[in-house]
Structure formats: structure tokens, C-alpha cells
C-alpha positions in Angstrom: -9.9 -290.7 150.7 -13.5 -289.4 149.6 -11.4 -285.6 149.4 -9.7 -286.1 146.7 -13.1 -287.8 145.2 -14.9 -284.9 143.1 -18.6 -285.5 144.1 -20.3 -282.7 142.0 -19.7 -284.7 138.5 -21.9 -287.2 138.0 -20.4 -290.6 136.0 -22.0 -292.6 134.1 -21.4 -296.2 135.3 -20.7 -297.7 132.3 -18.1 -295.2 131.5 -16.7 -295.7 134.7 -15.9 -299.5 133.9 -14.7 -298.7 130.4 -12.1 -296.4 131.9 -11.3 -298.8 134.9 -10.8 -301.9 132.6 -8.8 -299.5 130.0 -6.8 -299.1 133.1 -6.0 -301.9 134.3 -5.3 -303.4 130.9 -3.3 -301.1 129.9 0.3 -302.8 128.2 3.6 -302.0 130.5 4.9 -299.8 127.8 1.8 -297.7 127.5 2.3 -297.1 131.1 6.1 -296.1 131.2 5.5 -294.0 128.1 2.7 -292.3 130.1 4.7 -292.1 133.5 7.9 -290.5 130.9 5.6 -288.1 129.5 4.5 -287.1 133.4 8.2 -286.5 134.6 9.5 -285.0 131.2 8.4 -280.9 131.4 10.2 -279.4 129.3 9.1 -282.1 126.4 12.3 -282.5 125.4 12.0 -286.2 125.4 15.0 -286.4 128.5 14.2 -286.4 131.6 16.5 -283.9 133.5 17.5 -282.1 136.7 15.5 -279.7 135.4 12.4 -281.4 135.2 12.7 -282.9 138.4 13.4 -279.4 139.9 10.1 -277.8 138.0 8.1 -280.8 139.4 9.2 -280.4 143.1 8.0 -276.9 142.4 4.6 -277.6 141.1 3.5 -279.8 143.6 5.1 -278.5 147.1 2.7 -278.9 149.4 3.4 -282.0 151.6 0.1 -283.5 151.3 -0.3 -283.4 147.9 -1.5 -286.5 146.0 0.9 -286.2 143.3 3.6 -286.7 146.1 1.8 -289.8 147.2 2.1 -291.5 144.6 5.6 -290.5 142.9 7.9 -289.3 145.7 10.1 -292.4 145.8 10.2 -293.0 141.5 11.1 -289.0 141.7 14.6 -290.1 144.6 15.2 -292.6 142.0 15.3 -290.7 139.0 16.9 -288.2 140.6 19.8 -290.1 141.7 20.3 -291.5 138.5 20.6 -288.3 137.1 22.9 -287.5 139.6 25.2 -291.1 138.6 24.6 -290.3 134.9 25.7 -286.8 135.0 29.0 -287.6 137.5 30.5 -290.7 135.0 29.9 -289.0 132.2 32.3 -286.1 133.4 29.9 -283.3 132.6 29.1 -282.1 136.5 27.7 -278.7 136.5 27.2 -276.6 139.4 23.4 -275.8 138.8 22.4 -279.1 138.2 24.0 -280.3 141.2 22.2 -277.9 143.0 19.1 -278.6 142.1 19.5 -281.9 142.3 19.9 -281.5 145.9 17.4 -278.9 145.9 15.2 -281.5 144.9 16.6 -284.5 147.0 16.2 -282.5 150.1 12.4 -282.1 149.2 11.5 -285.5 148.4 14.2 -287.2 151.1 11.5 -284.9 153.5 8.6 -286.2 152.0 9.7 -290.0 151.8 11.2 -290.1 154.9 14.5 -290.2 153.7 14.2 -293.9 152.3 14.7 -295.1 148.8 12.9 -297.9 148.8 12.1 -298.7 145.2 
């Protein structure tokens, strides 16, 4: 755990509880809006194959902290995609690839669970 801490930056405490209380007060929407913003690359306010596929590619290395935390939200969106994209009759071949592309990855990563 004290890796990922960055010990050369010196915090003031008092900003340090601002930020934590901001936190942990923070409204449900503010959070989704911030977590939509996180998955949604290409800003094209959708979150798509495509985004999921550029994301897997960012962060690749196993032990990455970004994996972590969102490996199992990233299997669920990316199933839902995969649903969305199959009822509304508008399959496409490089989607579905890298949907699996990206399945394959995180499947690895989480064990191959989706446990949500």
C-alpha cells in the first residue's frame, strides 16, 4: 500500500481533511458523473466498445491500480455494450472484436467472475 503513496509531496493536513470530507460527501450523482467521465475517452458523451478497448490499452499492466479498482465495473459495461449492440440489430464485426479483446483482458484480471 505505502507504493502507490507519493511520499516526496508534502500535504498540508488541513487540506487533507477538506479533500477527504469533500470525498466522502460527495452526492451519488456527482460520483457517477465523475466515474462516466473516467470510462468515456473519446468524450463523446457514450460510453462505447471503443472506449473500453482504449482503456484496456492504457492501463495493461496486471498490477495496475486503475485495474484494482474498476476491472469488474469495466466486465459489466462491457457486457452491456455487448446486449445493447446485439438487440438493437446493429452487430458489427470490430466492435465485437474488441469487445472480446477487451473481455479477455479484464476476464484475466478479475478472475473470470462478474461479480457486481
Amino acid at each position: 500500500m505505502l507504493d502507490l503513496i507519493d511520499l516526496t509531496t508534502s500535504v498540508k493536513v488541513d487540506e487533507y481533511w477538506r479533500v477527504m470530507e469533500d470525498l466522502l460527501n460527495v452526492n451519488t450523482d456527482n460520483l457517477l458523473r465523475m466515474a462516466f467521465n473516467i470510462y468515456d475517452i473519446g468524450q463523446d458523451r457514450k460510453v462505447d466498445a471503443t472506449d473500453l478497448f482504449c482503456l484496456v490499452k492504457i492501463f495493461q499492466k496486471e498490477d495496475d491500480l486503475f485495474f484494482q479498482a474498476f476491472s469488474q465495473d469495466l466486465l459489466v459495461i462491457s457486457h452491456a455494450i455487448a446486449v445493447k449492440t446485439k438487440d438493437s440489430g446493429m452487430e458489427d464485426i470490430e466492435v465485437n472484436l474488441k469487445l472480446a479483446a477487451v473481455d479477455k483482458r479484464l476476464q484475466a484480471f478479475a478472475g473470470g467472475s462478474l461479480n457486481s
